[in-house]
N, C-alpha and C positions, 0 to 999 in steps of 0.2 A: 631799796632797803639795804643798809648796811651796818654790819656789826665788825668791831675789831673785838678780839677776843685773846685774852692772855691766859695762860697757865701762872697760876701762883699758887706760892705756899699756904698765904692768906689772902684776906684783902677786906677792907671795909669802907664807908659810906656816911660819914657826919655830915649832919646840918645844923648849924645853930649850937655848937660843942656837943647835941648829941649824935654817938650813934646810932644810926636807923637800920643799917644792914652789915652782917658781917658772914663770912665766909671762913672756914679753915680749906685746906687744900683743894682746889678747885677752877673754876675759867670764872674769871672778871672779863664782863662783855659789855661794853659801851656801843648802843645800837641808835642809831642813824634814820630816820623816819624822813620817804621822798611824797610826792605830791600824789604818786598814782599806788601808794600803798596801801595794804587791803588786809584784814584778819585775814583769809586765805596764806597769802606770804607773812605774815609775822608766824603764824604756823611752818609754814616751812622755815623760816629761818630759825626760829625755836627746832624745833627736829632738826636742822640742821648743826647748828651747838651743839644740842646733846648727845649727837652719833657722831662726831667729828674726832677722829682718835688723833688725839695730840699726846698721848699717856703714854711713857712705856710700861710694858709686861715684865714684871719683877717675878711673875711665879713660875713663868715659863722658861728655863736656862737656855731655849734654845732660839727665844725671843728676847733676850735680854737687850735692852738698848733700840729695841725698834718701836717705834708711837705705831702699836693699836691697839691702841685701849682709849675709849671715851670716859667721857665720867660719869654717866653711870657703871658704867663696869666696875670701876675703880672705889665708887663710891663719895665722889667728890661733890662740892658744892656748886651755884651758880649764883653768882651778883651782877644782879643787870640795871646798868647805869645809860638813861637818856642823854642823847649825847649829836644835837644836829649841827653840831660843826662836823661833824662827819660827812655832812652832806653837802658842803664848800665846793664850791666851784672853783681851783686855784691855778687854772690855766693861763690866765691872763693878769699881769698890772701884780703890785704887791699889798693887796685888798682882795681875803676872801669874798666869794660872790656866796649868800645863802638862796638863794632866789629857786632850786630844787628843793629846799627841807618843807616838811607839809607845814602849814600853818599849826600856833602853839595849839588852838582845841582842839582838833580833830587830832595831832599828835598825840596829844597828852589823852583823850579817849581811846586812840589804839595802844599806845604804850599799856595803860591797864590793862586790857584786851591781852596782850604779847604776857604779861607778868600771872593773869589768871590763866591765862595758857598754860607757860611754861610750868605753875604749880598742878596743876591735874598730869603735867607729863614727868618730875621729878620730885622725891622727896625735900630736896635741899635748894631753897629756892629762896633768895632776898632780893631786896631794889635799894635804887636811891630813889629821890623824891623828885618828881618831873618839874622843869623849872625852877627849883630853887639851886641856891646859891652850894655846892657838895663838895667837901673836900673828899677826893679819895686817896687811902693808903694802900698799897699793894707791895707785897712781896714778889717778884715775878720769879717764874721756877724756869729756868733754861736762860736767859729767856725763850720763850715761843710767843711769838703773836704774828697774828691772821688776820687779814682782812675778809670778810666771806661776805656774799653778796646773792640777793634771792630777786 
């Protein structure tokens, strides 16, 4: 299981011209669903997100400028977008290989699974819509982005 995870200002989630999910300052996380993934690990990588201090501390002057601060601390949002080209195999030839990402139903059953998760673990909690066709917009703040892996 993998998740890239960015720091942004905002970010949001259309399908079909609507939006479905939006964020103000917070991590836009596109997560990655492999063959031997399990609610166990979508829990950890959900707690792993959410304790991941990518933030700097503004109230501390003597921390100013150093990320540790998660978002919960900070108070920020989280948008989690299904995302198995994350799971490409692209060692070889110039043709990603998907042949790791889990098949669409058993993804798309844990991906919910990960999203009622993540909402019992954090107030500010959106999605996109598994399988459909999403555009995302993102503000990215630094940038920062992470690959983190469970």
């Amino acid at each position: 299981m993998k998740a890239l995870i960015q720091r942004v200002s905002r970010a949001s989630v259309t399908v079909d011209d609507s939006c479905i999910g939006r964020i103000e300052h917070g991590i836009l996380s596109y997560i990655g669903l492999g063959h031997d993934d399990s609610l166990q690990s979508a829990q950890r990588l959900v707690d792993k997100i959410l304790t991941y201090r990518i933030f700097e501390n503004t109230a501390d002057p003597a921390k100013v400028g150093k990320l540790d601060q998660n978002v919960q601390q900070v108070g920020g949002g989280l948008l989690m977008v299904s995302q198995f080209t994350l799971m490409a195999n692209t060692n070889n030839g110039r043709r990603p290989d998907f042949g790791a990402a889990m098949k669409p139903d058993a993804a798309q059953a844990l991906f919910s699974e990960l999203i009622a998760y993540a909402k019992t673990q954090h107030p500010i909690v959106a999605s996109g819509q598994f399988g459909a066709n999403m555009q995302v917009e993102s503000i990215n703040d630094g940038p920062l982005n992470f690959l983190l892996e469970v």
